[in-house]
Backbone of each chain as nested JSON, in Angstrom:
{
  "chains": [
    {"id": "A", "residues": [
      {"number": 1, "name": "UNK", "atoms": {"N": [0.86, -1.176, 0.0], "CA": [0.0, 0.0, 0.0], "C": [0.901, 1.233, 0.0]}},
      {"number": 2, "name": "UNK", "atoms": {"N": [1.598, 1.431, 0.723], "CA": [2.316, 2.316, 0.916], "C": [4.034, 2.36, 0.339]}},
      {"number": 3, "name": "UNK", "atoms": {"N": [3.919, 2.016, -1.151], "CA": [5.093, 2.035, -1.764], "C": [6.297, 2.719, -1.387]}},
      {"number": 4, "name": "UNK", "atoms": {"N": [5.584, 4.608, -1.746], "CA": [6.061, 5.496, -1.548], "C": [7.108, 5.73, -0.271]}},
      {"number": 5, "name": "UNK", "atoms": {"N": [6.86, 4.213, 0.775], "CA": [7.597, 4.919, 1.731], "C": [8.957, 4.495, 1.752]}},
      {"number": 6, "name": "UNK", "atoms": {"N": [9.348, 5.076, 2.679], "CA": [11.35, 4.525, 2.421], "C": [11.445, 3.819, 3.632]}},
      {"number": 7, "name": "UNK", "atoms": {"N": [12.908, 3.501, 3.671], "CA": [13.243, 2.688, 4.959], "C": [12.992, 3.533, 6.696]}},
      {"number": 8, "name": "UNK", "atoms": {"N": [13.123, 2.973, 7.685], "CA": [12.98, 3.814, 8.832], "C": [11.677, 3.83, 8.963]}},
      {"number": 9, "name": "UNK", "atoms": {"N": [11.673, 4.422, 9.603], "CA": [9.949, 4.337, 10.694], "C": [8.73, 4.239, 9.673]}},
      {"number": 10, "name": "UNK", "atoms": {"N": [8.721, 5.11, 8.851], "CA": [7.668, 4.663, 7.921], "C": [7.083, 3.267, 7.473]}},
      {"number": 11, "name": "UNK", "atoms": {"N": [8.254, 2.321, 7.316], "CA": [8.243, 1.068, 7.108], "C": [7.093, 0.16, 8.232]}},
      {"number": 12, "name": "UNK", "atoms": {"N": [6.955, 1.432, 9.54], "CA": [5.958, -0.024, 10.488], "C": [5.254, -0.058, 9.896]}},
      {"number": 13, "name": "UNK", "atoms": {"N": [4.641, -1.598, 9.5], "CA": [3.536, -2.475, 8.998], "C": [2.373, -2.253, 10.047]}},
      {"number": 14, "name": "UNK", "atoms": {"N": [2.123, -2.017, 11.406], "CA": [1.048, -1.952, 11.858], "C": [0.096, -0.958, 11.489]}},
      {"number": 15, "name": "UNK", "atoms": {"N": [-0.557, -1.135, 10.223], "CA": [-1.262, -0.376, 9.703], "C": [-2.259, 0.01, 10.519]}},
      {"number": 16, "name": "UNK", "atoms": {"N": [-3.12, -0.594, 11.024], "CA": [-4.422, -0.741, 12.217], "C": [-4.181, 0.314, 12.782]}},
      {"number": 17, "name": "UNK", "atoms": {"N": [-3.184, -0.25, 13.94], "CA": [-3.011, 0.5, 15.085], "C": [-2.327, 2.274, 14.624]}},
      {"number": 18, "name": "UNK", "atoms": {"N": [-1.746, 1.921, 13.431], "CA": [-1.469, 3.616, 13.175], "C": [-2.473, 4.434, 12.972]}},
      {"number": 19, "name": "UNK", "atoms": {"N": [-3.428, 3.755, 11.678], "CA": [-4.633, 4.15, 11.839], "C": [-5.533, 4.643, 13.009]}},
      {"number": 20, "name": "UNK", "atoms": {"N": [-5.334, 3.918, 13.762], "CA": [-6.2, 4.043, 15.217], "C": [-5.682, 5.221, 15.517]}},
      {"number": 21, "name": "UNK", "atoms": {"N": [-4.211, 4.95, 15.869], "CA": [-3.644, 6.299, 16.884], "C": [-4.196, 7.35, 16.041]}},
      {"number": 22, "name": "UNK", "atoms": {"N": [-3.694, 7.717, 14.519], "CA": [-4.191, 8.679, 13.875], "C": [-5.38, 9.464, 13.962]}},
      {"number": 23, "name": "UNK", "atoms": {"N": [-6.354, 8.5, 13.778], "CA": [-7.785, 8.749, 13.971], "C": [-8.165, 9.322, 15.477]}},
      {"number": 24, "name": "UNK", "atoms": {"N": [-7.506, 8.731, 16.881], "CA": [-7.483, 9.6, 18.258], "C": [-6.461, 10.837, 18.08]}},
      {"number": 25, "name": "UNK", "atoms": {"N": [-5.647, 11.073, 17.379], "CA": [-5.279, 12.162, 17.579], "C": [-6.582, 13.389, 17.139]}},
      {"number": 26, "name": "UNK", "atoms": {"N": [-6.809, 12.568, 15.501], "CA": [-7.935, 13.722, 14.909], "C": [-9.303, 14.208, 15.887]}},
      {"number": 27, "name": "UNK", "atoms": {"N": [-9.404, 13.041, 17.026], "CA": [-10.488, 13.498, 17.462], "C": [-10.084, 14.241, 18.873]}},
      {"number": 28, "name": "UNK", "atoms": {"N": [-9.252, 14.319, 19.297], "CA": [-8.587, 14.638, 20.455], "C": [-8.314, 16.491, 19.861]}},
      {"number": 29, "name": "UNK", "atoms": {"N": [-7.624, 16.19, 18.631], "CA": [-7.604, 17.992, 18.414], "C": [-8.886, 18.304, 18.333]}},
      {"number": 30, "name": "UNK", "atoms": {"N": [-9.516, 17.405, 17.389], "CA": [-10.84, 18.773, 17.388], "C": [-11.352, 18.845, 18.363]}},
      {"number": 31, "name": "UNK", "atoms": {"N": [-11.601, 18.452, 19.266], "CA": [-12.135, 18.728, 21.134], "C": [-11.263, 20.029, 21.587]}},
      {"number": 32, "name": "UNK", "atoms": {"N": [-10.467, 19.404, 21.129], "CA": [-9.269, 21.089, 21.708], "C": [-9.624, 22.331, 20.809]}},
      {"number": 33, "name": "UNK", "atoms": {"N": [-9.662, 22.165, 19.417], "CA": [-9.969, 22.964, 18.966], "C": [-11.344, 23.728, 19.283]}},
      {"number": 34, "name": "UNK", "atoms": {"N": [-12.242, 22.868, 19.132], "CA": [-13.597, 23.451, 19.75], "C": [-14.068, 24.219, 21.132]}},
      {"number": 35, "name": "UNK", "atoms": {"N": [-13.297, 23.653, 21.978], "CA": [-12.676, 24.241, 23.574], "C": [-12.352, 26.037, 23.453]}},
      {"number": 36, "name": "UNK", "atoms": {"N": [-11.408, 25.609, 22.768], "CA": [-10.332, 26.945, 22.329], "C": [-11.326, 28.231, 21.528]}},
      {"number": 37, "name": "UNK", "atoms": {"N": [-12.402, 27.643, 20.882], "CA": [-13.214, 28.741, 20.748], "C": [-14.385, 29.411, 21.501]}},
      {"number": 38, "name": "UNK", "atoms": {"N": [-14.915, 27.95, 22.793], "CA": [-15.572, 28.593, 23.646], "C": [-14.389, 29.557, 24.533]}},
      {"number": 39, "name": "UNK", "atoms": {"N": [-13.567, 28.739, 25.219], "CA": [-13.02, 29.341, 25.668], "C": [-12.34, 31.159, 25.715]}},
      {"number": 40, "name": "UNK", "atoms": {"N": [-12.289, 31.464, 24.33], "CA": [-12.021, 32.294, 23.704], "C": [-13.183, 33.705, 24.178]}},
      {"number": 41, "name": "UNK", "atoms": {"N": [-14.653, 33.106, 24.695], "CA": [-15.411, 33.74, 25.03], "C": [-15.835, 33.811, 26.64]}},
      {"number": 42, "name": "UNK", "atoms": {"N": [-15.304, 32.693, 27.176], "CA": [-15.207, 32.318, 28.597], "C": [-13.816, 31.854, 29.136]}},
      {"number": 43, "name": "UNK", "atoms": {"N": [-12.987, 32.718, 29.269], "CA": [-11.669, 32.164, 29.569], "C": [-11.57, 32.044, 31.061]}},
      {"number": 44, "name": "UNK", "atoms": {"N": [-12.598, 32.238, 31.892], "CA": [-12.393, 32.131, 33.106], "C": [-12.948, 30.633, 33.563]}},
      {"number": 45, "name": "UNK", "atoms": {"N": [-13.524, 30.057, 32.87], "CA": [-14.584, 29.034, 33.057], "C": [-13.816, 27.531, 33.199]}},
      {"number": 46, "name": "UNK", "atoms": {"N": [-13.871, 27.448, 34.464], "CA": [-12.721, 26.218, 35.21], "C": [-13.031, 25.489, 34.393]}},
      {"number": 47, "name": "UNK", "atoms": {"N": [-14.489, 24.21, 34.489], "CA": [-14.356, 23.12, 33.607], "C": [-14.376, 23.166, 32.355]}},
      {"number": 48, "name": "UNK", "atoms": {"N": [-14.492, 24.724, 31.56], "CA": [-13.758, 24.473, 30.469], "C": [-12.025, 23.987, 30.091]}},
      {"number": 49, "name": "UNK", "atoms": {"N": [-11.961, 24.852, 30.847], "CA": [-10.399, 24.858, 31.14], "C": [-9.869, 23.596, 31.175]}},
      {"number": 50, "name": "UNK", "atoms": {"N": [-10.07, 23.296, 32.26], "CA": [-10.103, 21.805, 32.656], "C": [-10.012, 20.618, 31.314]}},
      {"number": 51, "name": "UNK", "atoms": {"N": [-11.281, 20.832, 30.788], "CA": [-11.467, 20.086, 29.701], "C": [-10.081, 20.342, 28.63]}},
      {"number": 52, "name": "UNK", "atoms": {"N": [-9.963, 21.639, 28.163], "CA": [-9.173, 21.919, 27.517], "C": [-7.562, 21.091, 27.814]}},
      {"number": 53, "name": "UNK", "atoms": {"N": [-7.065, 21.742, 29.333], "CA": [-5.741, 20.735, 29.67], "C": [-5.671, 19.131, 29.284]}},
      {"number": 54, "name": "UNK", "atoms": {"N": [-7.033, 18.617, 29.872], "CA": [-6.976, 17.058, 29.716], "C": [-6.987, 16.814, 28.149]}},
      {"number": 55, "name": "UNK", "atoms": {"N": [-7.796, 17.573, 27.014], "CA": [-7.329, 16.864, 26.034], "C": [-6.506, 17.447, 25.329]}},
      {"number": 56, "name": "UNK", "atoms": {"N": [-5.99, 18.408, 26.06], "CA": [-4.476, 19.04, 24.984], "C": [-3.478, 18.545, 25.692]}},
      {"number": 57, "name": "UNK", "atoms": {"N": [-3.56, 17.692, 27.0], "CA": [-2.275, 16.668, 27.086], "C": [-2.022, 15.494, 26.772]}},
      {"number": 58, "name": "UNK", "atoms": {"N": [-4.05, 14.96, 26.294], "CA": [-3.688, 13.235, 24.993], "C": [-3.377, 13.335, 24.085]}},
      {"number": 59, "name": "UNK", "atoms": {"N": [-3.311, 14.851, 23.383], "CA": [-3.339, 15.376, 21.901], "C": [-1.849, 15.537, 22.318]}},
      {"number": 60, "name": "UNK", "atoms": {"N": [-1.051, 15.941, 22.673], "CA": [0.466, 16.009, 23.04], "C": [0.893, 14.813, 22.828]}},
      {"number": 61, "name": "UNK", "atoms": {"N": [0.324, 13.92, 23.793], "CA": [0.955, 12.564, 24.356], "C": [0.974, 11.849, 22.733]}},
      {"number": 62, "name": "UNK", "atoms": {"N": [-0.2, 11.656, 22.288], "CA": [-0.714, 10.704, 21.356], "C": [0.621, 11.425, 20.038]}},
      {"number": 63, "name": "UNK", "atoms": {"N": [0.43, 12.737, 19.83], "CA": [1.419, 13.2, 18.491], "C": [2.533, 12.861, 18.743]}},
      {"number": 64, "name": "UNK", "atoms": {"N": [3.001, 12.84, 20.121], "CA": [4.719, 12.479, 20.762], "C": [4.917, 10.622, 19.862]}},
      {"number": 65, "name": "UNK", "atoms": {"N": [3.72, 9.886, 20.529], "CA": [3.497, 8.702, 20.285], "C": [4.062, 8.036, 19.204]}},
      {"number": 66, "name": "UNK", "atoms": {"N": [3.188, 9.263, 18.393], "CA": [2.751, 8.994, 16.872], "C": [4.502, 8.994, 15.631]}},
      {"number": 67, "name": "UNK", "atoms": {"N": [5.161, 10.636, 16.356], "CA": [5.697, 10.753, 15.915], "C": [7.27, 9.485, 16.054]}},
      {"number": 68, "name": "UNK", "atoms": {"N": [7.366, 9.001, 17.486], "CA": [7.975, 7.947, 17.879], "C": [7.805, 6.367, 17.047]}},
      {"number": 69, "name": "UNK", "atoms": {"N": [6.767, 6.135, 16.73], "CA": [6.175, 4.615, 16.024], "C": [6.419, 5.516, 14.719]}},
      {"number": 70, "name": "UNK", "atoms": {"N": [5.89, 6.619, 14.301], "CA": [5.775, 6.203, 12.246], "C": [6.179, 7.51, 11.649]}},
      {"number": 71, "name": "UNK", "atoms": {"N": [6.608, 8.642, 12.744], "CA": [7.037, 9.752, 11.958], "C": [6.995, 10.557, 12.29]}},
      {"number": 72, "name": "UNK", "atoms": {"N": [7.015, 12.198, 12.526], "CA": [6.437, 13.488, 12.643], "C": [5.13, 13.73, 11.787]}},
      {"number": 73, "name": "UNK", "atoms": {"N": [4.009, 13.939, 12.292], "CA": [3.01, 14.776, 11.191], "C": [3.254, 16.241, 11.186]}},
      {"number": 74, "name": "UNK", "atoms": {"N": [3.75, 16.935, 12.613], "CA": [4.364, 18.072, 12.208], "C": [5.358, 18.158, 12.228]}},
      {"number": 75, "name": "UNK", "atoms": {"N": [5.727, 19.639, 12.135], "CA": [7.348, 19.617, 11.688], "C": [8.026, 19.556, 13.077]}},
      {"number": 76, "name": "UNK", "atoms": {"N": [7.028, 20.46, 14.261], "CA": [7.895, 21.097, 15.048], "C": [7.783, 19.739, 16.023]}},
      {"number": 77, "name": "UNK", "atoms": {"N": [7.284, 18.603, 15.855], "CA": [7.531, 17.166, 16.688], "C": [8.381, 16.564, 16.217]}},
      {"number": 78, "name": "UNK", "atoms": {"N": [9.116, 16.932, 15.197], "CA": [10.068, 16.125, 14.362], "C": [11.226, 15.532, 15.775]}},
      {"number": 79, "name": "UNK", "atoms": {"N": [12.283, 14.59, 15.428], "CA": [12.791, 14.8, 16.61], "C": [14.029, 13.696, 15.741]}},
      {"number": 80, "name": "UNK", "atoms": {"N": [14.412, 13.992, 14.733], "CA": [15.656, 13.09, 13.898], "C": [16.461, 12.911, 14.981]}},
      {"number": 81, "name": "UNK", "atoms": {"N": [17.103, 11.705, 14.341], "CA": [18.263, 11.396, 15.544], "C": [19.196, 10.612, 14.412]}},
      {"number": 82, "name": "UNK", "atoms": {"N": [19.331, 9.64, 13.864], "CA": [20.096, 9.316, 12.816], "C": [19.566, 9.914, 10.923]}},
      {"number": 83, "name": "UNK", "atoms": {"N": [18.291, 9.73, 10.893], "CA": [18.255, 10.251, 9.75], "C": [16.403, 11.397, 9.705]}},
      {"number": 84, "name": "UNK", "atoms": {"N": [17.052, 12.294, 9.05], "CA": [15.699, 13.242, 8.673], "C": [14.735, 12.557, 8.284]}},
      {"number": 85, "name": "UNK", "atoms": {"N": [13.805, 12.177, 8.524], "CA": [12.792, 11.558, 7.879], "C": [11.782, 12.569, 7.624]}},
      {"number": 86, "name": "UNK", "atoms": {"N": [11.237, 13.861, 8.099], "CA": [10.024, 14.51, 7.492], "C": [9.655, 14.278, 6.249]}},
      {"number": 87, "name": "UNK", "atoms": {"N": [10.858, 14.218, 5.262], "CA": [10.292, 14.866, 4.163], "C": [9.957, 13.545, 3.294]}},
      {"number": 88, "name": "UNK", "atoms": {"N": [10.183, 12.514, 3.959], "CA": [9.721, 11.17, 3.337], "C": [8.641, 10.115, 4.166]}},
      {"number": 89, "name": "UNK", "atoms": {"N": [7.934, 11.422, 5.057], "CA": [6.698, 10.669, 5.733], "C": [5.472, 10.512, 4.274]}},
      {"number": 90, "name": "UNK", "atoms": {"N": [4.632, 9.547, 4.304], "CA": [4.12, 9.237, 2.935], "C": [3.151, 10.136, 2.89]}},
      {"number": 91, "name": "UNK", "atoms": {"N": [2.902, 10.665, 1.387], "CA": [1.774, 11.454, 1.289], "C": [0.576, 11.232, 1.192]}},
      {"number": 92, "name": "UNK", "atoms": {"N": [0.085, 12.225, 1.218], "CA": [-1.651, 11.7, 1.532], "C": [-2.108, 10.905, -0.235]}},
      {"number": 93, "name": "UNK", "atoms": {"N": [-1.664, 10.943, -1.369], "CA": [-1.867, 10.583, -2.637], "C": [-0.888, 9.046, -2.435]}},
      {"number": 94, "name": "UNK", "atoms": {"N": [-0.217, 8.41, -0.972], "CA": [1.004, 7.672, -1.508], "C": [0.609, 6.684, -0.33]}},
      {"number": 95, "name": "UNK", "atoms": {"N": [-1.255, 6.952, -0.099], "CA": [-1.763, 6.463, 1.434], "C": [-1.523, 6.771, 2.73]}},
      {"number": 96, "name": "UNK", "atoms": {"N": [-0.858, 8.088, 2.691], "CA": [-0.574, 8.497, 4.107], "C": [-1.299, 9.265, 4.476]}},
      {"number": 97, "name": "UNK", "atoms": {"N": [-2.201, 8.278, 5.866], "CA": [-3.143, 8.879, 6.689], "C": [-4.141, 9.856, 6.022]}},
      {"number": 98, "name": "UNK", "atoms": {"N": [-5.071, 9.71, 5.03], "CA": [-6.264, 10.316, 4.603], "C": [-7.306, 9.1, 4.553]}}
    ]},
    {"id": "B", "residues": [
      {"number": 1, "name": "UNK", "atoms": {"N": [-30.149, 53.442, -1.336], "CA": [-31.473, 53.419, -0.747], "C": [-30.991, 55.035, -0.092]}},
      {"number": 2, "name": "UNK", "atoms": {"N": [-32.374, 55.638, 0.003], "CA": [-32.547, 57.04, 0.376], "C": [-32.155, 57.205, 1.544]}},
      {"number": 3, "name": "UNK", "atoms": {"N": [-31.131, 58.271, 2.208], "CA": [-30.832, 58.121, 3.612], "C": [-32.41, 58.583, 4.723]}},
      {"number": 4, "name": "UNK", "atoms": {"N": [-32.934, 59.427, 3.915], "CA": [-34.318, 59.51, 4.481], "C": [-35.267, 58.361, 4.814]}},
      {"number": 5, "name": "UNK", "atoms": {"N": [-34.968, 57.324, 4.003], "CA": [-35.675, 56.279, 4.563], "C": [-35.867, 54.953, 5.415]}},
      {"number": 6, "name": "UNK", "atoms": {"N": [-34.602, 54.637, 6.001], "CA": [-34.146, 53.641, 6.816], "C": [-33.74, 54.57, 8.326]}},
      {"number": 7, "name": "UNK", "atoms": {"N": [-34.023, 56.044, 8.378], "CA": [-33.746, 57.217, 9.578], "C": [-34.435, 56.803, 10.737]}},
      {"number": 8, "name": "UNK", "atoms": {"N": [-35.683, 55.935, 10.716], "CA": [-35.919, 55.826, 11.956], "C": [-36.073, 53.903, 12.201]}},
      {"number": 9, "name": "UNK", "atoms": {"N": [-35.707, 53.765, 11.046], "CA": [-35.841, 52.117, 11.572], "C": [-34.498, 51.194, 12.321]}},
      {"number": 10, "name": "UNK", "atoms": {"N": [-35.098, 50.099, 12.957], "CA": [-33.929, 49.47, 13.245], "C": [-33.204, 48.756, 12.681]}},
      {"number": 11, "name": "UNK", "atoms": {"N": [-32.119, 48.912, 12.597], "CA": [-31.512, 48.138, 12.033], "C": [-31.553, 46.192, 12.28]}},
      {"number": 12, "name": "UNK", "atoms": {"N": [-30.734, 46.276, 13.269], "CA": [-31.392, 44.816, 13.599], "C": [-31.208, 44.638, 15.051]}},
      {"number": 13, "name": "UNK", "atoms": {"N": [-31.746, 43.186, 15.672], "CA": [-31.594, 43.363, 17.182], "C": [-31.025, 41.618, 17.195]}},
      {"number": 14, "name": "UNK", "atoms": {"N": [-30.075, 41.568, 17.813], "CA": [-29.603, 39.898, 17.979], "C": [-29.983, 39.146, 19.479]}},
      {"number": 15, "name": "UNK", "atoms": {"N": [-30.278, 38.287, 19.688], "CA": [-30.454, 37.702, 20.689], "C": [-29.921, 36.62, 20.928]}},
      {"number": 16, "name": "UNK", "atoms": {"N": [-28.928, 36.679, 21.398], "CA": [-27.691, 35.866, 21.641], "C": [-27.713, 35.519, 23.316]}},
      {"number": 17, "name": "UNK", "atoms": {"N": [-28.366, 34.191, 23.318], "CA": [-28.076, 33.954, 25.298], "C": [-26.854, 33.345, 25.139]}},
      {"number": 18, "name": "UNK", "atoms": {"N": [-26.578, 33.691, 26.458], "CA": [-25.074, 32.925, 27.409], "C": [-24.884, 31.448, 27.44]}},
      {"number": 19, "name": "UNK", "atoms": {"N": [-23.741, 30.974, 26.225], "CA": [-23.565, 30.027, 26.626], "C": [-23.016, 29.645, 28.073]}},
      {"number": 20, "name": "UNK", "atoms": {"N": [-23.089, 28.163, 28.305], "CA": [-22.45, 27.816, 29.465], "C": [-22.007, 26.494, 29.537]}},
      {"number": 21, "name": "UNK", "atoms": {"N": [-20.855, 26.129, 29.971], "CA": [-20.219, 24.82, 29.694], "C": [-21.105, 24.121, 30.721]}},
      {"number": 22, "name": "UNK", "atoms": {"N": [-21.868, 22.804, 30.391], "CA": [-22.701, 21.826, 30.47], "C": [-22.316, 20.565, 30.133]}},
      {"number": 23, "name": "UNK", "atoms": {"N": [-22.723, 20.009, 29.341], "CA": [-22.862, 18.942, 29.048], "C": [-22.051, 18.937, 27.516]}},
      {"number": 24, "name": "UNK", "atoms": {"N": [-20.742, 18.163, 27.57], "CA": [-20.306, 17.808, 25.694], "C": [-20.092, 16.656, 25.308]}},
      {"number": 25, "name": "UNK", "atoms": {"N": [-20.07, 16.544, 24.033], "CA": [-20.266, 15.421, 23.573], "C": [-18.697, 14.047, 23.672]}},
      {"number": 26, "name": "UNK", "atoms": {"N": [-18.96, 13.209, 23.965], "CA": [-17.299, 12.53, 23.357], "C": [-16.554, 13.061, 22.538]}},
      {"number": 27, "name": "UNK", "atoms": {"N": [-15.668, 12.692, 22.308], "CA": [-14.601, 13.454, 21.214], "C": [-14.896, 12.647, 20.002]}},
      {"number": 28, "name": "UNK", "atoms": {"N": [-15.332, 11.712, 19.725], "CA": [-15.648, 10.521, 18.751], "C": [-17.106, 10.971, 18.234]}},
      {"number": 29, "name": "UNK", "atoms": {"N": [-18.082, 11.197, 19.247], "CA": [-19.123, 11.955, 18.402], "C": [-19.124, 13.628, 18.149]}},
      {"number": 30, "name": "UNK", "atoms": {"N": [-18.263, 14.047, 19.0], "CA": [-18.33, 15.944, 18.487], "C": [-17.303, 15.57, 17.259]}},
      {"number": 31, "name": "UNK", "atoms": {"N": [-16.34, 14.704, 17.017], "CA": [-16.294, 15.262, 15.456], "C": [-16.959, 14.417, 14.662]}},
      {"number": 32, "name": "UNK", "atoms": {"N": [-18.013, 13.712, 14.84], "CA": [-18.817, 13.075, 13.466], "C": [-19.966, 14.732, 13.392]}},
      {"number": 33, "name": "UNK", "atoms": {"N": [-20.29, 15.007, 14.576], "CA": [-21.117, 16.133, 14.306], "C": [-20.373, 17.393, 14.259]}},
      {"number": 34, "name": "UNK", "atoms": {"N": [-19.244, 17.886, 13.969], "CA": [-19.087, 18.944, 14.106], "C": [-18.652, 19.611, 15.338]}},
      {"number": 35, "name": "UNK", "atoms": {"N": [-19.064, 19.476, 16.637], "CA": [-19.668, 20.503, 17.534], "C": [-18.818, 19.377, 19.181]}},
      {"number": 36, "name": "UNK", "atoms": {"N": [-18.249, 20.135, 19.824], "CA": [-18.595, 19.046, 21.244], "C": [-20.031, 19.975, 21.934]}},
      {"number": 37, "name": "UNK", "atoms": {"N": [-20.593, 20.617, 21.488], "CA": [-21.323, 20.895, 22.391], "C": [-22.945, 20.637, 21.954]}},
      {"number": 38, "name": "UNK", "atoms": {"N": [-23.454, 19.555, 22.304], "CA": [-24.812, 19.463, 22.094], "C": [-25.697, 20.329, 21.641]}},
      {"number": 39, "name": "UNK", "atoms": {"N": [-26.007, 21.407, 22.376], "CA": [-26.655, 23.029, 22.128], "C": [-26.327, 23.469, 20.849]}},
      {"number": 40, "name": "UNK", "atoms": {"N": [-25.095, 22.873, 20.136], "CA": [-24.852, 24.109, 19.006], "C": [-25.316, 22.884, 17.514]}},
      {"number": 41, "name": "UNK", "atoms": {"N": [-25.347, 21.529, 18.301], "CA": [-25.537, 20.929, 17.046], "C": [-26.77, 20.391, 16.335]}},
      {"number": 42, "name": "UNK", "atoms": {"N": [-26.771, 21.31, 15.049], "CA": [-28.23, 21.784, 14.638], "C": [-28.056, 21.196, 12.889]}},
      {"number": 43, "name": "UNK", "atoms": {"N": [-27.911, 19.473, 12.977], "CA": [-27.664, 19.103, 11.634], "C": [-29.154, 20.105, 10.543]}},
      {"number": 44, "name": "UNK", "atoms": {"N": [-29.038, 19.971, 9.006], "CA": [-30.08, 20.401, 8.322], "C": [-30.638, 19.369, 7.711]}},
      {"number": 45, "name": "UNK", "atoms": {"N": [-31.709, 18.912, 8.11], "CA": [-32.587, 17.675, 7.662], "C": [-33.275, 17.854, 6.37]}},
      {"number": 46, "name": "UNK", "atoms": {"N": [-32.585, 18.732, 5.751], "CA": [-32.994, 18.327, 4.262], "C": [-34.854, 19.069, 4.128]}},
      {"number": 47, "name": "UNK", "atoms": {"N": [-35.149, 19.623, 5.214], "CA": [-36.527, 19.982, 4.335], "C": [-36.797, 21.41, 5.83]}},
      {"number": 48, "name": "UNK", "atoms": {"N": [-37.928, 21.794, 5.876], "CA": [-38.773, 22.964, 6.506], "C": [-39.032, 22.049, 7.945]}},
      {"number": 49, "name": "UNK", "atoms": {"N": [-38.646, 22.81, 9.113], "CA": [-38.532, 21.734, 10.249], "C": [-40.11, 21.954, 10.528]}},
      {"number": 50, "name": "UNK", "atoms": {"N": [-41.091, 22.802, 9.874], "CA": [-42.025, 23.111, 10.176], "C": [-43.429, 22.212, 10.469]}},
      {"number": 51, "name": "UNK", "atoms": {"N": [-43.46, 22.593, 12.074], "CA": [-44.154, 21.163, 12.635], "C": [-46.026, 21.206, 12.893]}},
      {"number": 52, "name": "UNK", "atoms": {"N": [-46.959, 20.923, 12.033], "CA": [-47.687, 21.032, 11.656], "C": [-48.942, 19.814, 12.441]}}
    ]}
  ]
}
């Protein structure tokens, strides 16, 4: 499926479970995101707040995760150590994560 | 339009109540709907909600 990808982390075969994580990250931001606009109108409002910390620290945890098993999706989680991989995480046309 | 003629009308009046954090949805269903917040999610059912 994923021709396009090269050697190094890209290569994990656990398609599923990347999928999975992927899919909790997407839903973990948009909770944050949605937060972030009440909030925006109630910034004093504890269990918003609240809400906000707890899922902008699975949305942390999970991208740290993510980027550890299959890659960076952003740049600024990147975290090379023997070789750059950003620019050969697979594209969304090459089956990556759409 | 004539400035003489919109001089004493209103323009418009909004009625906007206070949200308040309540009740939200999972994170698994606020993004199939859009919304974590129940109150705001107002799918369009395709016709006149008009209840007769």
């Amino acid at each position: 499926m994923n021709q396009g990808m090269n050697q190094g982390r890209g290569q994990n075969v656990n398609q599923a479970k990347r999928r999975q994580l992927f899919s909790f990250i997407n839903r973990v931001s948009f909770a944050v995101n949605d937060i972030t606009l009440y909030l925006d109108t109630h910034p004093q409002d504890q269990d918003a707040i609240n809400y906000f910390n707890h899922y902008s620290d699975l949305r942390k945890k999970a991208l740290k995760e993510y980027e550890e098993l299959y890659g960076p999706l952003t740049i600024d989680l990147a975290r090379p150590d023997k070789m750059f991989d950003w620019a050969d995480m697979p594209l969304p046309w090459e089956g990556g994560m759409c | 339009m004539e400035q003489k003629d919109c001089e004493n009308q209103v323009v418009a009046m909004a009625y906007v109540p206070w949200q308040n954090f309540y009740k939200v949805y999972e994170p698994e269903k606020a993004l199939m709907v859009g919304t974590i917040f129940p109150e705001l999610n107002k799918p369009f059912l395709g016709r006149r909600m008009a209840k007769r």
